[in-house]
N, C-alpha and C positions, 0 to 999 in steps of 0.2 A: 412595492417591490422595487428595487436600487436595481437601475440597470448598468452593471459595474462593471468593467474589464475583468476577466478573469487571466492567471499565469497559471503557466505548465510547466510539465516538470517528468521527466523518467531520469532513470537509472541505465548506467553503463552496461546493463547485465541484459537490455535490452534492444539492444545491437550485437548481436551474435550468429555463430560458424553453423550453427545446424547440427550440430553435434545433441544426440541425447539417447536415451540407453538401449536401443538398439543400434546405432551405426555411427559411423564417425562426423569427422564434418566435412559440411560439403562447400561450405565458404571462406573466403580469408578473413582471418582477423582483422579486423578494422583497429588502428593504432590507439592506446589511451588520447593522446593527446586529441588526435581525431574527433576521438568519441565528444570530447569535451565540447572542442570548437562548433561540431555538428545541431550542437544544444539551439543556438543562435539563429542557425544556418534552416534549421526547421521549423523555426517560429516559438519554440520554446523558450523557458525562462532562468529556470535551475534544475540542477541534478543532487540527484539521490546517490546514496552514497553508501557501501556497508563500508566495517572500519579498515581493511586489508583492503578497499580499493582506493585507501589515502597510504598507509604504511603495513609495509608486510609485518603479521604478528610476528613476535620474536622482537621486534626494534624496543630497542630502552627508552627512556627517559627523553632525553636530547637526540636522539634519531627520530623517534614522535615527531617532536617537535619542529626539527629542520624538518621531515619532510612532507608533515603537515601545513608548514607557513609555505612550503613549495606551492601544493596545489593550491591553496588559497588565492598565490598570487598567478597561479595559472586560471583560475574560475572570473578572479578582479579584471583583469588583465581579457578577459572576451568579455565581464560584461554579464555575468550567470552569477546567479546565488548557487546558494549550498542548503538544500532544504532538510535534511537529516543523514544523519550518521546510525546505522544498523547493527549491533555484534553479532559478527556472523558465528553462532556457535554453533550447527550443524555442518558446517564441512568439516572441522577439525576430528579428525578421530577420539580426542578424548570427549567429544560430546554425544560419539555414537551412543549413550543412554540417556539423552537430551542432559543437560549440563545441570538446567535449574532444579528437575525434579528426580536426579542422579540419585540413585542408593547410598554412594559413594561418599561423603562428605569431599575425600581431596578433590573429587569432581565437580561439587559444587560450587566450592573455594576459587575453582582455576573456573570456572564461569561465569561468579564476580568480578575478580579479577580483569578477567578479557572484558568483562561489560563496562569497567572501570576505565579500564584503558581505550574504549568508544567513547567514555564521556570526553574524556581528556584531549582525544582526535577535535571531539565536537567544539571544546572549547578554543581550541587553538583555530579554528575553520569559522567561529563564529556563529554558531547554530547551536539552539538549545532543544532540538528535537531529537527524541532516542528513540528511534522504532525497533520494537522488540517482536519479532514471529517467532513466537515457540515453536518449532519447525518438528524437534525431536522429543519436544515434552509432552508423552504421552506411550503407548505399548505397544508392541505386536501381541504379548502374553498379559492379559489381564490383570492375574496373579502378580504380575512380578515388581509390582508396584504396589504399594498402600496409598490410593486414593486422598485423603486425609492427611496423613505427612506430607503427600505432594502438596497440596494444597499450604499445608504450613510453610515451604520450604519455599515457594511464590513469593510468598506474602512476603518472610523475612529478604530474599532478595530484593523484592520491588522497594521495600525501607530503606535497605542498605544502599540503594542507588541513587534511591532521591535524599537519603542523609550524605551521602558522598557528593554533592553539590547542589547548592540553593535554590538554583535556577534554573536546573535541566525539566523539562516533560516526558513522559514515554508515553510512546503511543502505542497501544497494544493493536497485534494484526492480528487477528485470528484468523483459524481454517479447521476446519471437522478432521482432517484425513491427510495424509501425503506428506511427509514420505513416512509417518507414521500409520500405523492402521488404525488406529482412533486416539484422537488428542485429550489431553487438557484443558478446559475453557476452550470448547469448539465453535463458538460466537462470542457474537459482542457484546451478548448479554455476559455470560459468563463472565470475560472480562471485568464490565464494570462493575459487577459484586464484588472482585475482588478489590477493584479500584477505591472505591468508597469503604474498605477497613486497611488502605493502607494509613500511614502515619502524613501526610499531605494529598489527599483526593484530588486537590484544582490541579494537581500538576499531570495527574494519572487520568489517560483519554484515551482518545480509539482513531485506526485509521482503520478502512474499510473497504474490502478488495473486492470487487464484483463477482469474482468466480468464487472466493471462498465462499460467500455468501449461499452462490447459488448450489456450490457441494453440499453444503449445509439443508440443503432444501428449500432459503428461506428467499426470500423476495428483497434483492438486494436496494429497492428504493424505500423501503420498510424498515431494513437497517439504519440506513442515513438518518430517515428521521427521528429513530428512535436515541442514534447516537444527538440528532439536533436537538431534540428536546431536553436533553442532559447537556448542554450547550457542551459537548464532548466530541463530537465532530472535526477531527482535526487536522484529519490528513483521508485522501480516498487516493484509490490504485484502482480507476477502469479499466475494464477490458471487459470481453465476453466468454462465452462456454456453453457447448453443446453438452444439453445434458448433464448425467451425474459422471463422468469419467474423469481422467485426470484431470490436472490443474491446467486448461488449456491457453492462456492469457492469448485469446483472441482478439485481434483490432476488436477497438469498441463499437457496440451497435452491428455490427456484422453478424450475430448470430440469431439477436433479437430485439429489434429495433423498439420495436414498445416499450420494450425490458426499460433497453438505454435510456428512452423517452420518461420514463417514471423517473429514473435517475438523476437524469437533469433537469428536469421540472422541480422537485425536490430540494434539489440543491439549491436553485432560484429562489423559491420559493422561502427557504432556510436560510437566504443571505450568505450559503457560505461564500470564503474567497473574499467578503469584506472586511472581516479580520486577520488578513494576510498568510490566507492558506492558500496553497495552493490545489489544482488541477494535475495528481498525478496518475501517468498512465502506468501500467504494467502489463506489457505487448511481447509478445516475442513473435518474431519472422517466419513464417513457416518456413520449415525444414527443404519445402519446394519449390521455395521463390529463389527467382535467379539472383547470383552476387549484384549484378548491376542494379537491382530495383528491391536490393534488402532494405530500405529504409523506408518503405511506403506505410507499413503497418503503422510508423510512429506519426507519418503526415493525413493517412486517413483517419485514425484516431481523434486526432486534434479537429482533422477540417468533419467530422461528424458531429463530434460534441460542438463544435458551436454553428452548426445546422441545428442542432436539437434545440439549442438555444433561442435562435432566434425564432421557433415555433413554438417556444414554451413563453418568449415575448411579444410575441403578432397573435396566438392562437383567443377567440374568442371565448372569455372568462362568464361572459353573462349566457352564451348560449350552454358551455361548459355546467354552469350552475344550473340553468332551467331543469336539464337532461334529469341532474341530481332532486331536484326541488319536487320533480313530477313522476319522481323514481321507475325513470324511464331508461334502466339502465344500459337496454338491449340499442337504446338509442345513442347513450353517451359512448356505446362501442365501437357503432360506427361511425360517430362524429371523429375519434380520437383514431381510429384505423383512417378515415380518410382524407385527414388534416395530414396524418404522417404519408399519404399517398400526394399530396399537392391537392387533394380535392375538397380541403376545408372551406368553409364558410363561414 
């Protein structure tokens, strides 16, 4: 096991006013530029990106372009990578029927389109990472959708993106639920079935969010590996969640610290981050924490995951194994409960 430096990374979307769909917001907006410089300022490495938080959609050709070389040389300029570019097709109203798996054809069209125009951010920003969350691809009404064409209509999208440039990736994000009542490919299994009949497989991979997983029901360090063993692992968004309710992007490790501990062992264990991925989080602030100390979620986050780290590097492997060997497992539960207590041996 490569005991390797790991980088981090969130997105601007997680530094925010407290605003959400009961009440308004309770905190000031922290300035773009801010958000950026803060990257550094917190021990992080790069930001995430969707494509309207480089250029507001609508801009042409050469408005892209200027003001995608802007941010570039604002990310160059502190010192931050740019680790993916997102088409945000669920805020737009024209995707209120999710874009990819739209009844609609001209809806489908303007959802390539937009996703063309993310590659294009991507390429000027210098990142060949497209992370895609099908956010609206999926029903409230069961009926109102033919399961089957939607599936076709994936596939011919996810072709048309990786034939629209040679060298881009996408990373699929999945999530069971929210803001749809049931999705499309609701894991990362789902996913990679689809991945493996598109027309370039290596390029089509998985990033893997801790709560979708756990909406899912499924054991989000069970994921990871399943995406490592498909050497498809390419991108993860920690954080935690109570339970099955909404999407709650919890500092990591704060809901269920074992959880987290699978997750980063894992990941160690799976080498990721030595092929130059990174560690992202996806945290949002409670809505109760004061303006002064809205940034903490993204500094415990960080200084947790590498606590977990270095117990997932110090913790004993041979007594570890015995527990396993002498299928003692009542034992290897409280060895692994009380190493994450300080009381390992």
């Amino acid at each position: 096991m490569s005991h390797h430096s790991y980088r981090f990374s969130y997105g601007p979307w997680n530094i925010h006013t407290g605003a959400d769909p009961f009440g308004p917001p309770v905190r000031r907006e922290v300035p773009y530029a801010k958000k950026l410089k803060l990257v550094k300022e917190l021990g992080y490495h790069a930001i995430q990106f969707h494509d309207d938080d480089v250029v507001p959609w609508g801009a042409d050709a050469a408005q892209t372009k200027r003001r995608a070389a802007q941010v570039k040389k604002m990310c160059s300029d502190l010192g931050i990578a740019i680790e993916f570019i997102a088409p945000r097709l669920w805020e737009h109203p024209k995707g209120i029927d999710g874009g990819i798996t739209a009844n609609d054809p001209k809806i489908r069209k303007w959802a390539l389109a937009r996703s063309k125009w993310a590659v294009d951010i991507a390429e000027h920003l210098g990142t060949r990472n497209i992370v895609l969350w099908p956010a609206r691809e999926g029903t409230y009404v069961r009926e109102a959708k033919d399961p089957m064409a939607s599936m076709g209509y994936t596939l011919q999208y996810l072709n048309a993106l990786l034939e629209y440039h040679p060298k881009i990736r996408i990373l699929g994000e999945m999530k069971p639920n929210e803001p749809m009542d049931i999705a499309y490919y609701p894991t990362s299994g789902h996913f990679l079935a689809m991945a493996y009949r598109t027309c370039d497989p290596d390029r089509v991979g998985i990033l893997i969010e801790s709560a979708h997983a756990i909406l899912a029901g499924l054991e989000p360090s069970d994921e990871m590996g399943f995406a490592l063993w498909h050497g498809k692992l390419w991108g993860v968004h920690l954080n935690d969640q109570n339970g099955l309710k909404f999407d709650q992007d919890k500092a990591f490790g704060t809901a269920n610290l074992r959880r987290a501990f699978a997750q980063v062992d894992v990941l160690e264990r799976g080498g990721y981050g030595t092929r130059g991925e990174y560690v992202g989080f996806d945290v949002k602030v409670m809505r109760t924490q004061r303006d002064d100390l809205a940034l903490q979620h993204l500094k415990n986050s960080r200084e947790i995951f590498l606590r977990l780290v270095q117990l997932s590097r110090s913790i004993n492997r041979k007594t570890w194994q015995a527990y396993v060997d002498a299928r003692d497992y009542e034992g290897l539960d409280l060895f692994l409960t009380k190493s994450l207590m300080g009381l390992g041996k």
